[in-house]
C-alpha positions in Angstrom: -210.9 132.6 -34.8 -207.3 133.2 -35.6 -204.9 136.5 -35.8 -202.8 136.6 -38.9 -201.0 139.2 -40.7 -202.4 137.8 -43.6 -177.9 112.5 -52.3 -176.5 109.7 -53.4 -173.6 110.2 -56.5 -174.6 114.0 -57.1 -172.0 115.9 -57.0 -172.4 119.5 -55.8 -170.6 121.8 -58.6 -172.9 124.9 -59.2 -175.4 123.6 -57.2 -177.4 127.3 -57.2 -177.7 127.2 -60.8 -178.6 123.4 -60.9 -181.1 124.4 -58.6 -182.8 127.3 -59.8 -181.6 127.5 -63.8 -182.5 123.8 -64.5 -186.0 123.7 -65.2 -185.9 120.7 -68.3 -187.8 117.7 -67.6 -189.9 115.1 -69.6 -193.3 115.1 -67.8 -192.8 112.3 -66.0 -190.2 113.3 -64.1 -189.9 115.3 -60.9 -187.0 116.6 -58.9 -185.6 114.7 -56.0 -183.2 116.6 -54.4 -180.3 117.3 -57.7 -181.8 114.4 -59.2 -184.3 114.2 -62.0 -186.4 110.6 -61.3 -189.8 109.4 -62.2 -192.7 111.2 -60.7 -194.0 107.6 -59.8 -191.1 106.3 -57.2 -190.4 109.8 -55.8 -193.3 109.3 -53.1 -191.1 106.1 -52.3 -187.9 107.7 -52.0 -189.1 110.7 -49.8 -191.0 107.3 -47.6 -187.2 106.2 -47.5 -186.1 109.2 -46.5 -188.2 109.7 -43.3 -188.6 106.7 -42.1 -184.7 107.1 -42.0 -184.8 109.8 -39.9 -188.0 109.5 -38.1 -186.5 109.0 -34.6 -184.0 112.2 -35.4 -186.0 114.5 -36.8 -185.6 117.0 -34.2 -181.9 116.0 -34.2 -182.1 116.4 -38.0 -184.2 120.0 -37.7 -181.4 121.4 -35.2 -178.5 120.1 -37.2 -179.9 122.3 -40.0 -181.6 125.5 -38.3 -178.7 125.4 -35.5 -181.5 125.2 -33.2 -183.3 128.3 -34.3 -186.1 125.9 -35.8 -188.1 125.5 -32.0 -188.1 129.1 -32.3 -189.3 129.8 -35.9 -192.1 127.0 -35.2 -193.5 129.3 -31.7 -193.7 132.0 -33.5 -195.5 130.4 -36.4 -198.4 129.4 -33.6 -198.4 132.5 -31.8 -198.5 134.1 -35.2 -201.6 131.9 -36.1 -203.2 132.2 -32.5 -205.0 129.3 -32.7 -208.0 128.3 -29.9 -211.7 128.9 -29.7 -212.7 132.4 -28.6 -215.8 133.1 -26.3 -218.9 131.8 -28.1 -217.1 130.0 -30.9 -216.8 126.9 -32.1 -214.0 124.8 -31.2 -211.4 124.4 -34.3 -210.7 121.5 -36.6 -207.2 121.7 -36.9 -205.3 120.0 -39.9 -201.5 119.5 -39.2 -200.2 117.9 -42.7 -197.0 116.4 -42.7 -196.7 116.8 -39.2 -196.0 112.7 -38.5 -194.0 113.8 -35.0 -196.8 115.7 -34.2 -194.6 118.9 -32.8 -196.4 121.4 -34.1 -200.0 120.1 -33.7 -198.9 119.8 -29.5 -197.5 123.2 -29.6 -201.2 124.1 -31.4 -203.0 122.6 -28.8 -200.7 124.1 -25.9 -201.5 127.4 -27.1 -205.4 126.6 -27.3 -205.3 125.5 -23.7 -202.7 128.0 -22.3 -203.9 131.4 -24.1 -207.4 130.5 -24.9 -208.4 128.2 -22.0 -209.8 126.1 -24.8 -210.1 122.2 -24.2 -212.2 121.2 -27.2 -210.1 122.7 -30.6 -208.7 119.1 -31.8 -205.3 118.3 -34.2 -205.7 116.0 -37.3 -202.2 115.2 -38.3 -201.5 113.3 -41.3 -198.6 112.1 -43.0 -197.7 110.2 -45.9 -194.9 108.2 -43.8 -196.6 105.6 -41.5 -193.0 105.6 -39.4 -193.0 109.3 -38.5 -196.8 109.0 -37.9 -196.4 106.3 -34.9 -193.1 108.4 -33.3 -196.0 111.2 -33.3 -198.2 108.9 -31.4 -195.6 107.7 -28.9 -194.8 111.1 -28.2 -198.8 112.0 -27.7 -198.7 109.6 -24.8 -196.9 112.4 -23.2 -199.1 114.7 -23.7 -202.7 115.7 -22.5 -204.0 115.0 -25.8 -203.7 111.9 -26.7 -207.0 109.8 -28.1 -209.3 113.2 -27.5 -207.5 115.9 -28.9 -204.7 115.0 -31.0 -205.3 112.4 -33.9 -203.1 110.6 -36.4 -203.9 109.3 -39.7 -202.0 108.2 -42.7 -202.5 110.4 -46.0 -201.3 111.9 -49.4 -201.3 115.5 -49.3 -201.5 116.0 -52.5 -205.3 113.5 -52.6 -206.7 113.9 -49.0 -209.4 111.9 -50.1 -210.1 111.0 -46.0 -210.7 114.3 -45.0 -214.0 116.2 -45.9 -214.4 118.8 -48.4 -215.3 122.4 -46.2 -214.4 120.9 -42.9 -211.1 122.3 -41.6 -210.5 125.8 -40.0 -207.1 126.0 -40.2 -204.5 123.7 -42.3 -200.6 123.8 -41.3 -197.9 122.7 -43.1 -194.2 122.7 -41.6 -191.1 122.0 -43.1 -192.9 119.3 -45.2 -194.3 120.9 -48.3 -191.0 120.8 -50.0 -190.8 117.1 -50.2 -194.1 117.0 -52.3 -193.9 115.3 -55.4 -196.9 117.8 -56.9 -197.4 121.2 -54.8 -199.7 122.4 -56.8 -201.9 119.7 -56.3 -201.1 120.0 -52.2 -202.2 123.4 -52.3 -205.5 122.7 -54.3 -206.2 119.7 -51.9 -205.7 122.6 -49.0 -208.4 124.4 -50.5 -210.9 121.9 -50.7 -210.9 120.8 -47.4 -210.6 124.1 -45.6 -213.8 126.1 -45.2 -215.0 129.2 -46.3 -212.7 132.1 -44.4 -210.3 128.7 -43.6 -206.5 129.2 -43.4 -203.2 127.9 -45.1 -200.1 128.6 -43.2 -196.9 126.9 -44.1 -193.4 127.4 -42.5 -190.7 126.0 -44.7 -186.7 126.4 -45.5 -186.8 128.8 -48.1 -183.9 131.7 -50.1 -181.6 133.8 -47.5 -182.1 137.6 -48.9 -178.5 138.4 -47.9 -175.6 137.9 -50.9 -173.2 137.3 -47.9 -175.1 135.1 -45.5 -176.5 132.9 -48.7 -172.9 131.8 -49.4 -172.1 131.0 -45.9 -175.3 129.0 -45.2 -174.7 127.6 -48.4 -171.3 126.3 -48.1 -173.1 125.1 -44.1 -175.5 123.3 -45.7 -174.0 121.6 -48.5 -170.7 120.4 -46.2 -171.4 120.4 -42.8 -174.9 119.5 -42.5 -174.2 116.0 -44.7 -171.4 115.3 -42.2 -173.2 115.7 -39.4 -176.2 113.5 -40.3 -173.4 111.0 -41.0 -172.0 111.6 -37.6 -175.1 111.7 -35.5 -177.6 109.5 -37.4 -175.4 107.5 -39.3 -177.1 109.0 -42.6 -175.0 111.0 -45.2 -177.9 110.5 -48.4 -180.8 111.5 -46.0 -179.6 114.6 -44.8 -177.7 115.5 -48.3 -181.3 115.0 -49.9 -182.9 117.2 -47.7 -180.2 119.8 -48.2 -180.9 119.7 -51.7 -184.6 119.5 -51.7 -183.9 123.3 -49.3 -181.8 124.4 -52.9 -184.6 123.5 -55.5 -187.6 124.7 -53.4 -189.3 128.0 -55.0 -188.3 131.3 -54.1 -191.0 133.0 -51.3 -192.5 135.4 -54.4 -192.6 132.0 -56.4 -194.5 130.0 -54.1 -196.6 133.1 -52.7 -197.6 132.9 -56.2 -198.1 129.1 -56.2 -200.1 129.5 -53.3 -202.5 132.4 -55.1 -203.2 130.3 -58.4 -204.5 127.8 -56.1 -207.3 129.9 -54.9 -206.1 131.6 -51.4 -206.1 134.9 -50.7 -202.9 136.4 -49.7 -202.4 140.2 -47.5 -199.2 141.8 -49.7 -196.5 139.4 -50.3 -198.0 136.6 -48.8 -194.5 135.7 -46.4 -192.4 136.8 -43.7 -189.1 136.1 -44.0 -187.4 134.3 -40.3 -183.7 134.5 -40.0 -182.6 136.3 -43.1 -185.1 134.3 -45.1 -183.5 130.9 -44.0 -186.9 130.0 -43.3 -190.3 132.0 -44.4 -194.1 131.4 -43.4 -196.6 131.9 -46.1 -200.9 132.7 -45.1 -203.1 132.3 -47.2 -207.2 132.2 -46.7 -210.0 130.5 -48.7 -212.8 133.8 -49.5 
């Protein structure tokens, strides 16, 4: 089926050890970005968030990956080599997050290209109804739209419109981190994929390198706020999602994360892109 190698007011003073030595909440709270709020209005802050930036999302994803973010998403796809191989099935395909639908296109390119599969089909879902309809817009564009490629409004965490055992493959990119309960994410990934299914998430994660950490670092908590100032008009956006990036689990943490919600995972679980800027973590459901 598939190949795998199985904010606003904060002040940044510390912000490493704010990010990763703070771990103090009452239980109804959550993180959002350096902030501690109440796990019920985080889901509507993250909403404000992306329907902020829908429009310049790519923008936003360049601004903060200098570009290198088309190329960490191709090779998550080729890495998955998604399509329908000669006597399969086609795939159900579950792009979570995904509201702009880039990577369910590039999914559905490589089906067609590589695998000279026309059947395979793209659920994306998103929590943020504003993301999901610039994903439909750009679909017109596309060879996909209203057959293979479909869009639908959901919690990730709840799923409760997608069927238990009835995805092959789930994807997850650049989105996870905004989750106000990952755990329950991952265990909603589970259900829905089937037997032999797989989880495959691509997310910002914890440069490995002392030196480069400091200078990405010092990039993304001073340049990359300016920018989004400068090129969407939106300092708090982009200084949120900077800070969501800091307090995001280590790879080993969320490998492990990943694991406790059921998947099986080859090694660590990860490969580290660019220095561990970025890492994809595979899991599959046994």
């Amino acid at each position: 089926m598939m190949r795998v190698g199985f904010t606003q007011g904060i002040q940044r003073v510390g912000a490493r050890s704010f990010a990763t030595n703070r771990v103090w909440r009452s239980e109804g709270e959550t993180h959002f970005g350096f902030r501690e709020v109440p796990k019920t209005i985080k889901e509507d802050l993250v909403r404000e968030v992306f329907s902020s930036v829908a429009k310049s999302y790519d923008v936003m994803n360049d601004v903060m990956s200098f570009g290198i973010h088309r190329l960490w998403k191709d090779h998550f796809v080729s890495k998955l080599d998604p399509g329908r191989r000669p006597g399969g099935e086609p795939l159900s395909i579950l792009d979570v997050a995904g509201g702009t639908g880039d990577i369910a296109f590039k999914m559905l390119d490589w089906a067609t290209e590589i695998h000279n599969d026309h059947q395979s089909k793209v659920l994306v879902v998103d929590i943020n109804n504003d993301m999901l309809k610039e994903g439909e817009k750009r679909s017109l564009s596309t060879p996909y739209a209203g057959t293979r490629a479909s869009f639908l409004q959901q919690n990730a965490e709840i799923l409760d419109k997608v069927p238990d055992s009835s995805q092959d493959l789930y994807t997850v990119a650049f989105g996870i981190r905004n989750f106000t309960n990952i755990d329950a994410a991952l265990r909603s990934a589970y259900r829905v994929l089937k037997p032999g299914g797989v989880f495959a998430c691509l997310e910002f994660s914890k440069v490995d390198n002392a030196v480069l950490d400091t200078i990405y670092e010092q990039y993304s908590f001073n340049v990359i706020p300016l920018m989004g100032q400068l090129i969407a008009a939106d300092h708090d956006s982009y200084q949120y999602l900077v800070e969501s990036i800091a307090r995001f689990p280590s790879q080993d943490k969320f490998a492990q994360m990943i694991r406790d919600a059921g998947f099986d995972m080859t090694g660590a679980g990860y490969e580290n892109l660019t220095f561990g800027v970025a890492a994809i973590h595979i899991g599959q459901k046994l």
